[in-house]
Each structure stands twice: as C-alpha cells, then as structure tokens.
Chimera marker file (.cmm) of the C-alpha trace (Angstrom):
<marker_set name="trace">
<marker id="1" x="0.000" y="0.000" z="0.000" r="1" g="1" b="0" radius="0.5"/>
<marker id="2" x="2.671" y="2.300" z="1.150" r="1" g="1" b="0" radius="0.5"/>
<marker id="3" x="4.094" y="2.454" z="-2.191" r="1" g="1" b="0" radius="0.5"/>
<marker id="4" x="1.489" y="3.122" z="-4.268" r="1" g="1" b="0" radius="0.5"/>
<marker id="5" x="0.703" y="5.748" z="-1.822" r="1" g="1" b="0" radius="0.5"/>
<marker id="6" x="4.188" y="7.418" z="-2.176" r="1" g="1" b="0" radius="0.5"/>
<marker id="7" x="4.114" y="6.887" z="-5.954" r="1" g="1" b="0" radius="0.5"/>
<marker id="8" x="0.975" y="9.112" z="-6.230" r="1" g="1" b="0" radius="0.5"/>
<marker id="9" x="2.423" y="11.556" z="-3.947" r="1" g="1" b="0" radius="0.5"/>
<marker id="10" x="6.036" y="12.304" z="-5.655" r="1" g="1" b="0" radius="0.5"/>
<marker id="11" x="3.808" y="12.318" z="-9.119" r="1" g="1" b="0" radius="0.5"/>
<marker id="12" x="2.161" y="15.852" z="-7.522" r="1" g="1" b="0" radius="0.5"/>
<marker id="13" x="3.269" y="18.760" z="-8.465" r="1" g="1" b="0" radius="0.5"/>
<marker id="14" x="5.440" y="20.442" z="-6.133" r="1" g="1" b="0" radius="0.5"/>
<marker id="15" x="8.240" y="23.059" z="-5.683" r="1" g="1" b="0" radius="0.5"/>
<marker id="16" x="10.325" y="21.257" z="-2.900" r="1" g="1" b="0" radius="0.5"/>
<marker id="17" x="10.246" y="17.646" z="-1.237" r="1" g="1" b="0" radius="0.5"/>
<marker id="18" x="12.781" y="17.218" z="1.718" r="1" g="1" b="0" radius="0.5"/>
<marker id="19" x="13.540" y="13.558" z="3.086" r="1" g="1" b="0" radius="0.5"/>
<marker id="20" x="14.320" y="12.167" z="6.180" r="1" g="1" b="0" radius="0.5"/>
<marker id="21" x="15.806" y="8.622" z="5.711" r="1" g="1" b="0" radius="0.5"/>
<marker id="22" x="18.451" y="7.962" z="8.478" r="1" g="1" b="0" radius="0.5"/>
<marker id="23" x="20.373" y="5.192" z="6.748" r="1" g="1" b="0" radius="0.5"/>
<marker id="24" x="21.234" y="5.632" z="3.010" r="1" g="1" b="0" radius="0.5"/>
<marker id="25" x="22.019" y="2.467" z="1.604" r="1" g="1" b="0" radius="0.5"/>
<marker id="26" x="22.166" y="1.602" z="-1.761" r="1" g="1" b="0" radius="0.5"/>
<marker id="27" x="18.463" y="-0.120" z="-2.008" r="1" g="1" b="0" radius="0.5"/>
<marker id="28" x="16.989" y="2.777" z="-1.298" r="1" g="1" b="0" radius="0.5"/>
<marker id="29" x="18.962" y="5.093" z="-3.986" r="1" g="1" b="0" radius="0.5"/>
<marker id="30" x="18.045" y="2.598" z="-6.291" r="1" g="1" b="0" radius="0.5"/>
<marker id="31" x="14.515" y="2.682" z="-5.156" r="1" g="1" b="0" radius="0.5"/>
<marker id="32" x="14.643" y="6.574" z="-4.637" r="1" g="1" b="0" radius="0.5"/>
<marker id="33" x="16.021" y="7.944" z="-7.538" r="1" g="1" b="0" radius="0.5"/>
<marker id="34" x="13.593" y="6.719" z="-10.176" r="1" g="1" b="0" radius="0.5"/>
<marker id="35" x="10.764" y="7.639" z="-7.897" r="1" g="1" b="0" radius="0.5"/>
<marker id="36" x="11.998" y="10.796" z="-7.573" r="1" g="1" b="0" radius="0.5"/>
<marker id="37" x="13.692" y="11.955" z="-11.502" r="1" g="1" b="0" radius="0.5"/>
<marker id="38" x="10.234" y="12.905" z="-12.426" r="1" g="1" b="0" radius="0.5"/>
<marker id="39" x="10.036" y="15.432" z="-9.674" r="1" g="1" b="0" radius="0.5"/>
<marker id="40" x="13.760" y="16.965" z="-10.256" r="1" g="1" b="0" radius="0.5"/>
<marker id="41" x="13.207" y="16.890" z="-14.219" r="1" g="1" b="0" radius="0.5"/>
<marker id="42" x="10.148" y="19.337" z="-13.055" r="1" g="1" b="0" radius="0.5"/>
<marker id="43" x="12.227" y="21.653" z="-11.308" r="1" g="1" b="0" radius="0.5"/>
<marker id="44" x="11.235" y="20.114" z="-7.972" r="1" g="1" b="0" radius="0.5"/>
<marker id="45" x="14.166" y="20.513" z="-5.539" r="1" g="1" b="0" radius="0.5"/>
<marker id="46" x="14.526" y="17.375" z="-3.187" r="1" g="1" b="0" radius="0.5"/>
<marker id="47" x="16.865" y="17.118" z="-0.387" r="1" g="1" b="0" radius="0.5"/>
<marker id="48" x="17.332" y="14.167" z="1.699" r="1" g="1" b="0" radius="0.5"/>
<marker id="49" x="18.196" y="14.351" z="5.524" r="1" g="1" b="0" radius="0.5"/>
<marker id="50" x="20.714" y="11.901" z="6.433" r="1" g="1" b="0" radius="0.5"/>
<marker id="51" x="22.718" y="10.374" z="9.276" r="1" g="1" b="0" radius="0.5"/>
<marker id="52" x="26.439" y="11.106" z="8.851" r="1" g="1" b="0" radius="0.5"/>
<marker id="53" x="27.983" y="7.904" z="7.138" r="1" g="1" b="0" radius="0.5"/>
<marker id="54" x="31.174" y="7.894" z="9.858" r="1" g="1" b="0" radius="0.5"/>
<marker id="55" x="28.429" y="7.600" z="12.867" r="1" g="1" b="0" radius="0.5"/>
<marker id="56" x="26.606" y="4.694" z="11.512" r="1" g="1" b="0" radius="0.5"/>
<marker id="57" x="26.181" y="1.743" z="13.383" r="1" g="1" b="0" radius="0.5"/>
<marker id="58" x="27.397" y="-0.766" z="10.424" r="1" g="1" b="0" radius="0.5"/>
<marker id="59" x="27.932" y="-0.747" z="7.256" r="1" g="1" b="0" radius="0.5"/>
<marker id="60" x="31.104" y="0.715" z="5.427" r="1" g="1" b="0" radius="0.5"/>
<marker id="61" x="31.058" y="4.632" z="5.595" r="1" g="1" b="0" radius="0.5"/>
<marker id="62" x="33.279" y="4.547" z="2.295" r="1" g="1" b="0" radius="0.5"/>
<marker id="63" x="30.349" y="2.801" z="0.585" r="1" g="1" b="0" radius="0.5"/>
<marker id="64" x="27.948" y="5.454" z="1.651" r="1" g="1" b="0" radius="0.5"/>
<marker id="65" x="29.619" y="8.571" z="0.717" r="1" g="1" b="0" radius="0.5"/>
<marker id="66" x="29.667" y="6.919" z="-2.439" r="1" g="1" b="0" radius="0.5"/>
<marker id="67" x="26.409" y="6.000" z="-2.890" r="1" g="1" b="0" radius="0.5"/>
<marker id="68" x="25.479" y="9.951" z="-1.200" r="1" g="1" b="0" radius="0.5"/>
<marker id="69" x="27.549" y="11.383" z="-3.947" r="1" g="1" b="0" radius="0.5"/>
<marker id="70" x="25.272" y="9.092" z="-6.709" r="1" g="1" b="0" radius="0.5"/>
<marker id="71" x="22.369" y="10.281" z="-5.013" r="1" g="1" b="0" radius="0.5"/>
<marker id="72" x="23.945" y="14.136" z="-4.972" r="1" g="1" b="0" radius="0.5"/>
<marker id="73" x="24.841" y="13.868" z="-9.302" r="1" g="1" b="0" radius="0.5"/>
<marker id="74" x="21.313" y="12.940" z="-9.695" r="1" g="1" b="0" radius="0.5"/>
<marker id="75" x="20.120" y="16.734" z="-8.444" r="1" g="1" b="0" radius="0.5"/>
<marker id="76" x="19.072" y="15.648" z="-4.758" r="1" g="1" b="0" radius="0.5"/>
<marker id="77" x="20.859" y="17.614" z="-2.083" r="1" g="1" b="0" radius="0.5"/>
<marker id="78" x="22.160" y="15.500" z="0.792" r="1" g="1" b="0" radius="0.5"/>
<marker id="79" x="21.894" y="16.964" z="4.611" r="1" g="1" b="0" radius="0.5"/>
<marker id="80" x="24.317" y="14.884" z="7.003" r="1" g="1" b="0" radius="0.5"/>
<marker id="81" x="23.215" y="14.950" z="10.290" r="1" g="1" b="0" radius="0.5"/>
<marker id="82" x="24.621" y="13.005" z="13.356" r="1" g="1" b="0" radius="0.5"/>
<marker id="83" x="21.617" y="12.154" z="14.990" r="1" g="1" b="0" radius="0.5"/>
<marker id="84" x="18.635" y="11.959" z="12.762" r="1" g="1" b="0" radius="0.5"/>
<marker id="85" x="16.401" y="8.772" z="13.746" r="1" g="1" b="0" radius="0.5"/>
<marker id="86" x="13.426" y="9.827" z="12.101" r="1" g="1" b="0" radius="0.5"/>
<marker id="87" x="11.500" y="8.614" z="8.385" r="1" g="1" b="0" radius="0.5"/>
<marker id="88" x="9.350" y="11.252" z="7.332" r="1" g="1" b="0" radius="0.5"/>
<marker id="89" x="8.491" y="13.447" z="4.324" r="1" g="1" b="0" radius="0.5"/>
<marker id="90" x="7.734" y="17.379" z="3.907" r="1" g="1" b="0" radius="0.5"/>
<marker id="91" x="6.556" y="18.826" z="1.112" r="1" g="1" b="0" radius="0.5"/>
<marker id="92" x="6.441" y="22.372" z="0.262" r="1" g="1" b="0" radius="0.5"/>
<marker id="93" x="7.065" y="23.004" z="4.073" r="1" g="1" b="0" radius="0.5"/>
<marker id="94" x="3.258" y="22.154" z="4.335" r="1" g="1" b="0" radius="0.5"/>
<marker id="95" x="2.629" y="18.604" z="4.068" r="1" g="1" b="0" radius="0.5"/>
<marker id="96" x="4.031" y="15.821" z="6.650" r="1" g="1" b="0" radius="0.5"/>
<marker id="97" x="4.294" y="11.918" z="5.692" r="1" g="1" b="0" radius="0.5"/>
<marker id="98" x="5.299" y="10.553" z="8.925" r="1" g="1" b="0" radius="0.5"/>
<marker id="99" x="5.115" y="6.990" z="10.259" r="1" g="1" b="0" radius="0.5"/>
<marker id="100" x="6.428" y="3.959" z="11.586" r="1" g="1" b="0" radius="0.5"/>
<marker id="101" x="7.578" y="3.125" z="8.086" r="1" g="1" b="0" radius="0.5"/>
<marker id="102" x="10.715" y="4.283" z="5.975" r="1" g="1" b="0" radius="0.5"/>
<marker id="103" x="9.328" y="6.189" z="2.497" r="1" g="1" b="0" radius="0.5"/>
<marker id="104" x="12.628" y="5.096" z="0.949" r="1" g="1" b="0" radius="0.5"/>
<marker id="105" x="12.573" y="1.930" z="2.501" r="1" g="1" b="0" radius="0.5"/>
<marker id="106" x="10.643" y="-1.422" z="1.205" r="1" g="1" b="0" radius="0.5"/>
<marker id="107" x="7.557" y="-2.215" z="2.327" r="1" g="1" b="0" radius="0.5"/>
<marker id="108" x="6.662" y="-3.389" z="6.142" r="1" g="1" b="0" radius="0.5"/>
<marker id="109" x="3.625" y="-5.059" z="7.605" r="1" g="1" b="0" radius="0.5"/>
<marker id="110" x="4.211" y="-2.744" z="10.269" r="1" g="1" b="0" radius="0.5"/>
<marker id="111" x="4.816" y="0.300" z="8.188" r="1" g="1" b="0" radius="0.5"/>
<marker id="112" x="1.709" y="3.085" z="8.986" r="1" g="1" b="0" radius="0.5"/>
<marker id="113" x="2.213" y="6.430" z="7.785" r="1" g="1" b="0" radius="0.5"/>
<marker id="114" x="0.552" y="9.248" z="8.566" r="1" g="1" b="0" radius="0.5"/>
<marker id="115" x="-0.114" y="12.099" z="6.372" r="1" g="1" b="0" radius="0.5"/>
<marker id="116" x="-1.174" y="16.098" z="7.504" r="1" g="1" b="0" radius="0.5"/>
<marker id="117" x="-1.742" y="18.956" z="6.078" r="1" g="1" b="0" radius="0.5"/>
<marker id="118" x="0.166" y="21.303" z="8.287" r="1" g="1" b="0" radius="0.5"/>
<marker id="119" x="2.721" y="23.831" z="8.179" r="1" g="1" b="0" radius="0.5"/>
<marker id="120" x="3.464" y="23.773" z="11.885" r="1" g="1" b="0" radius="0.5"/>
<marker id="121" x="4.113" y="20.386" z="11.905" r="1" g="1" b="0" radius="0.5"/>
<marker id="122" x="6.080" y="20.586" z="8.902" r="1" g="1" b="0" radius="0.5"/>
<marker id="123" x="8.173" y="23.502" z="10.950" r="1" g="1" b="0" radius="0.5"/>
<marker id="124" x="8.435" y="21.157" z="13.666" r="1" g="1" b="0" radius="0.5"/>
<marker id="125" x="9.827" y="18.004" z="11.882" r="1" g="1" b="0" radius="0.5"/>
<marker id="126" x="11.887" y="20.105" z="9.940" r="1" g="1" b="0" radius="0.5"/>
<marker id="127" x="13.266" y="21.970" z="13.039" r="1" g="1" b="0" radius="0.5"/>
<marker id="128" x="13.849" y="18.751" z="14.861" r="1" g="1" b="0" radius="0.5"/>
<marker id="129" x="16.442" y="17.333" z="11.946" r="1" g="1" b="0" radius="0.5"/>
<marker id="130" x="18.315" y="20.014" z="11.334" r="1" g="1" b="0" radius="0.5"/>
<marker id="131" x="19.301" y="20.791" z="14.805" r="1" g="1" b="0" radius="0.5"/>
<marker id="132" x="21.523" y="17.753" z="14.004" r="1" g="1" b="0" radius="0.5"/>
<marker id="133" x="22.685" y="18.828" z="10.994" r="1" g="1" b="0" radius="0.5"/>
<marker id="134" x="26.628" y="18.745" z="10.219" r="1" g="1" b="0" radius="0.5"/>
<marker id="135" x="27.370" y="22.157" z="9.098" r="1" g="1" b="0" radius="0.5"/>
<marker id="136" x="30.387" y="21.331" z="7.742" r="1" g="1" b="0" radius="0.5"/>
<marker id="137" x="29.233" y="18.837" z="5.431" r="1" g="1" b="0" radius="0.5"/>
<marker id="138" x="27.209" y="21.468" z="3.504" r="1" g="1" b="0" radius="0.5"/>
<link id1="1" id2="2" r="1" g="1" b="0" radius="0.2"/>
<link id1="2" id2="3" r="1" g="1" b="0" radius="0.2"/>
<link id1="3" id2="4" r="1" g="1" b="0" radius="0.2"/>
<link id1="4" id2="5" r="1" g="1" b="0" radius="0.2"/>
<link id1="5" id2="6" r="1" g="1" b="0" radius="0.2"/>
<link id1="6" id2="7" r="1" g="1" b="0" radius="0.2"/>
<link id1="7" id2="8" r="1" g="1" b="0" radius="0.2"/>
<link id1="8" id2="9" r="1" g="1" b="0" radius="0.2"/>
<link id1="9" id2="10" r="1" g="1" b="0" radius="0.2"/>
<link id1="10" id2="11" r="1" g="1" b="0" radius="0.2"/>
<link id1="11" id2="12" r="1" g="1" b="0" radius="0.2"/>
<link id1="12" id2="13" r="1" g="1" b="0" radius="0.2"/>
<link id1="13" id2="14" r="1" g="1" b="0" radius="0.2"/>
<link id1="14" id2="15" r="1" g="1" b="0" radius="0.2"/>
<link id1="15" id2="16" r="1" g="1" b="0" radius="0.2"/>
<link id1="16" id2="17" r="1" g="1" b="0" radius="0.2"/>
<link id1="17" id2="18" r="1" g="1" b="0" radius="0.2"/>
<link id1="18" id2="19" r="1" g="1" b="0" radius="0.2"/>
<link id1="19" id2="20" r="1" g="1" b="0" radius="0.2"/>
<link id1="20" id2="21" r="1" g="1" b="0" radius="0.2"/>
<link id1="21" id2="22" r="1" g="1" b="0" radius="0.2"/>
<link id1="22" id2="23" r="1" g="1" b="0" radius="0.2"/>
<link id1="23" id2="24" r="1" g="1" b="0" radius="0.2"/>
<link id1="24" id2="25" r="1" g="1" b="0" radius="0.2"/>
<link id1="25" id2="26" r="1" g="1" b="0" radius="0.2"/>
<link id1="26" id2="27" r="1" g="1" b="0" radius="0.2"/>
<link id1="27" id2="28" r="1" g="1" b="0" radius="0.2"/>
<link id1="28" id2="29" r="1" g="1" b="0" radius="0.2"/>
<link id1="29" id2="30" r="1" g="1" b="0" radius="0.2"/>
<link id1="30" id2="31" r="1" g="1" b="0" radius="0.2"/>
<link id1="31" id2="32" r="1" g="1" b="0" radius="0.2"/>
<link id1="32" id2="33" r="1" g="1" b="0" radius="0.2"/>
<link id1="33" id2="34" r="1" g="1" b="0" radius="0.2"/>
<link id1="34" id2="35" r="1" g="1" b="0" radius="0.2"/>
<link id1="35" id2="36" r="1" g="1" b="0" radius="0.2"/>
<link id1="36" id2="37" r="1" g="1" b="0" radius="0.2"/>
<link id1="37" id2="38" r="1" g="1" b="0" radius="0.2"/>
<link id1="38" id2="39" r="1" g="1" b="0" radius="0.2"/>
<link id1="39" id2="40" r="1" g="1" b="0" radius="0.2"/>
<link id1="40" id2="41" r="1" g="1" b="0" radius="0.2"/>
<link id1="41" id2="42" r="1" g="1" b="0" radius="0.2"/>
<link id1="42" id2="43" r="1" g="1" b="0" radius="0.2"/>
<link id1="43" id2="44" r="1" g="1" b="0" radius="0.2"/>
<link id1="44" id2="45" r="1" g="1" b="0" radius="0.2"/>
<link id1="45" id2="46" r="1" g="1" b="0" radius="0.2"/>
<link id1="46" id2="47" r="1" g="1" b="0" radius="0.2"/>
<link id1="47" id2="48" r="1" g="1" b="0" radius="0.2"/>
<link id1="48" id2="49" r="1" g="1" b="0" radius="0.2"/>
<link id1="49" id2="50" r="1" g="1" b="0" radius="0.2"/>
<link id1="50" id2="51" r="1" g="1" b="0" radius="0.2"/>
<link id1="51" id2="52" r="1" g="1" b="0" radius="0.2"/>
<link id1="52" id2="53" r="1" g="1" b="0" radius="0.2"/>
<link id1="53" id2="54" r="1" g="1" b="0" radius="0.2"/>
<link id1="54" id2="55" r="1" g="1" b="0" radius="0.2"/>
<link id1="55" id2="56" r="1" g="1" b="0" radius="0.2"/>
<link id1="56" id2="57" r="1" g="1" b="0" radius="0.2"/>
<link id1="57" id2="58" r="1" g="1" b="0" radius="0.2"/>
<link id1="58" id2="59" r="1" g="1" b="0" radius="0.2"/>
<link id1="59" id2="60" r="1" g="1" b="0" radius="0.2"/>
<link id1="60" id2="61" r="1" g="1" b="0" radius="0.2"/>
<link id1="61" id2="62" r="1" g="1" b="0" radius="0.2"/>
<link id1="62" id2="63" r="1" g="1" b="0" radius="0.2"/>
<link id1="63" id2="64" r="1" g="1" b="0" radius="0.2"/>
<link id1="64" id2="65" r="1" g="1" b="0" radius="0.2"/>
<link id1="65" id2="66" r="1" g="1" b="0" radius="0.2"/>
<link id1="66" id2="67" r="1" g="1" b="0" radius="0.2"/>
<link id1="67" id2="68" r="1" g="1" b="0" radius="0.2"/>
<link id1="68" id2="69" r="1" g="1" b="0" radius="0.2"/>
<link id1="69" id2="70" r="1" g="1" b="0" radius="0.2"/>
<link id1="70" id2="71" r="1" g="1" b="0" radius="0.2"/>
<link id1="71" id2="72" r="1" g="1" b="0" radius="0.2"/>
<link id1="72" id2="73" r="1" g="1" b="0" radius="0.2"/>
<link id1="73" id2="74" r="1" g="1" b="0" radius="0.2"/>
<link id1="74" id2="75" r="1" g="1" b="0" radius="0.2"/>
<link id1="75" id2="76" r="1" g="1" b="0" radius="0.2"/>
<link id1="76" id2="77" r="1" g="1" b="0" radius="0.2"/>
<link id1="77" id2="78" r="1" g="1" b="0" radius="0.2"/>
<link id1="78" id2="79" r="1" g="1" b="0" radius="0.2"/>
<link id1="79" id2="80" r="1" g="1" b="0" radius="0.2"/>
<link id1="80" id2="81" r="1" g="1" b="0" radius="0.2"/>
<link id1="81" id2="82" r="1" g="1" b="0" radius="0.2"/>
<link id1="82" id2="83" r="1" g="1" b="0" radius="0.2"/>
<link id1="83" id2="84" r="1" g="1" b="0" radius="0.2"/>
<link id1="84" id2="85" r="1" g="1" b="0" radius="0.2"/>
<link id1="85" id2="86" r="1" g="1" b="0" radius="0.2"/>
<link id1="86" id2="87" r="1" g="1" b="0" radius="0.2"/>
<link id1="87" id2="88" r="1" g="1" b="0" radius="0.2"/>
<link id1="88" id2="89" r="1" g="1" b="0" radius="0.2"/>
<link id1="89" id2="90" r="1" g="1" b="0" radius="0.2"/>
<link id1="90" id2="91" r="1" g="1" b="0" radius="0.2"/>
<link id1="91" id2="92" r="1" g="1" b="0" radius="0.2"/>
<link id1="92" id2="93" r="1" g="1" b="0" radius="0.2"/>
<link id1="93" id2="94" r="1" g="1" b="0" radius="0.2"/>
<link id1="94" id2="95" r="1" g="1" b="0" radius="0.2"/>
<link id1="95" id2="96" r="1" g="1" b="0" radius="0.2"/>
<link id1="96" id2="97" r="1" g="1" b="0" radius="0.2"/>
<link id1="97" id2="98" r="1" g="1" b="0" radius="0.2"/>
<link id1="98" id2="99" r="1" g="1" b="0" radius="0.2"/>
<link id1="99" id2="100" r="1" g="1" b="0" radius="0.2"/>
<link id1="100" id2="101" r="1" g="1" b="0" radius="0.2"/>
<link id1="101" id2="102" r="1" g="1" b="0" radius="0.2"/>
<link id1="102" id2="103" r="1" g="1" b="0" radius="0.2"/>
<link id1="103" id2="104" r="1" g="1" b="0" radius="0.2"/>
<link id1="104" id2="105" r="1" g="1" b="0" radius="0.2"/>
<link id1="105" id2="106" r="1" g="1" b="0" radius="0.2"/>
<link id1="106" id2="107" r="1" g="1" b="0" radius="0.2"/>
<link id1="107" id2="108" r="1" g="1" b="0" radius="0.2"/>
<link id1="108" id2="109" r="1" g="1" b="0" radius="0.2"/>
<link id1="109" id2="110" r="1" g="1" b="0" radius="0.2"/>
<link id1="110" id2="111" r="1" g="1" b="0" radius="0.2"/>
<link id1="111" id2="112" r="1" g="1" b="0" radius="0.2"/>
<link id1="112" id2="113" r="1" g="1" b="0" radius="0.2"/>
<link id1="113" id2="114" r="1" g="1" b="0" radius="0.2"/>
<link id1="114" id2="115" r="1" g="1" b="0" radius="0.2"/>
<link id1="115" id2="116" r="1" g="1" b="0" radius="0.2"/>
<link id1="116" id2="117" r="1" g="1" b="0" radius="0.2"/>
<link id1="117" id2="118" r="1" g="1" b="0" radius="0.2"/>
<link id1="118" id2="119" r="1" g="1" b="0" radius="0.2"/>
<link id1="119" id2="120" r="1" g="1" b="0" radius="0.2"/>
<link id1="120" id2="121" r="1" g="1" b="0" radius="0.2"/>
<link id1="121" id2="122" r="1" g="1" b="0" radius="0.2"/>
<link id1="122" id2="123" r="1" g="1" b="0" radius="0.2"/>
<link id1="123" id2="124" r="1" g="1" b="0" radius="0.2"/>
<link id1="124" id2="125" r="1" g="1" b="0" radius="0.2"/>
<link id1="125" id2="126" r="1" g="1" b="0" radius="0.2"/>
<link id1="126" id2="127" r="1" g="1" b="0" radius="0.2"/>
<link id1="127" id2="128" r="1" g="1" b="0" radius="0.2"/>
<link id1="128" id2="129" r="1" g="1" b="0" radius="0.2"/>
<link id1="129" id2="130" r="1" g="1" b="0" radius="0.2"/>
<link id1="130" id2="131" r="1" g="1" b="0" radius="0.2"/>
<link id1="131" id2="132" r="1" g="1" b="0" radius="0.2"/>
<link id1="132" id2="133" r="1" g="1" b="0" radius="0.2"/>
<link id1="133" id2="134" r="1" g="1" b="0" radius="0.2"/>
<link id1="134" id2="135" r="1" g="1" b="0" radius="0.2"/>
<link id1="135" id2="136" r="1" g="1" b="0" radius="0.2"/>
<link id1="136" id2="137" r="1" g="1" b="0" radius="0.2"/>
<link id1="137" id2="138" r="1" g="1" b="0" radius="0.2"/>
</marker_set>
C-alpha cells in the first residue's frame, strides 16, 4: 500500500520535497532515484536528511559517501546529520508523511504512515532534523 501511496504523492506537483531517511544504503537510492527523476526533471528541488555515514552503526562509511555522492549527481541535495532517527516526508514546508515506516525503505507489515496537512508540523519536523545537521558537510 505504502508504495502506491508514495508513488501518487512524488507524481504531484510540487516546488520542494525534503527527506528524512536515516540510513542511506544503496536499495533505497536505487529505489529513490527513479521515484523521484520525475520530480527533479520538473524543477522540484529534493533534499534528503541523512545520518552522517562515519556515525553509523554498520555498514562501510566509504560505501555510503559513495552511494550519497550518486544520489547528490542525480540533483538531490544530501543533509548529514549526526543524529537523525526519524522517516518522514515534507513537502512544500506544508505537508508531513510521517510513520512507523521508511518512504525510501521497502515495504513493512508494520509500516503506517501518517499524512497532515500542516505547516506547523512541517516547521516542527523540519526543526527537529536540522538541529543535528553537520554544518560542515554542507
């Protein structure tokens, strides 16, 4: 359900789409960046919100620069933070996908977003991840 759902919504027409996906990997730049080349091709700026590759539990950090650097040639900006837990979606600083699933990520039984229409909330989310944010990696 979830990705139908997301499908629909990235097909909208919108001005910016920011990401919250704590850990890139390369599944879900394969999975994001079709989704998403319709959007950028419009003119849509995305940005993705991500946890700093050196403070991830596993995984190679080497590997993930890499992959954030794919992700970064495609158009998408990348946001390193060192403490973003979060999987959520705002659009046009107005509308919040939040849940207990990952919008990047595959599908879960267990997965229930939740979508409002609210630019508090939107502020909120937004405020929340980049307090984290590495400013030195922008």
């Amino acid at each position: 359900m979830r990705s139908s759902i997301a499908r629909k919504t990235w097909r909208e027409r919108f001005q910016e789409i920011i990401i919250a996906s704590p850990n890139l990997r390369r599944r879900k730049a394969e999975r994001m960046l079709p989704l998403l080349k319709p959007s950028r091709e419009a003119g849509v700026k995305v940005a993705v919100i991500t946890m700093e590759p050196g403070r991830l539990w596993t995984g190679d950090p080497t590997a993930v620069y890499g992959i954030i650097e794919e992700v970064e040639r495609a158009g998408i900006t990348v946001a390193l933070t060192g403490s973003e837990n979060e999987h959520y979606a705002v659009i046009d600083k107005r509308l919040v996908w939040h849940g207990g699933g990952n919008l990047l990520g595959k599908e879960d039984v267990w997965d229930n977003p939740i979508r409002a229409e609210s630019s508090k909330a939107a502020a909120e989310m937004l405020e929340m991840s980049c307090k984290g944010i590495d400013q030195s990696a922008q």
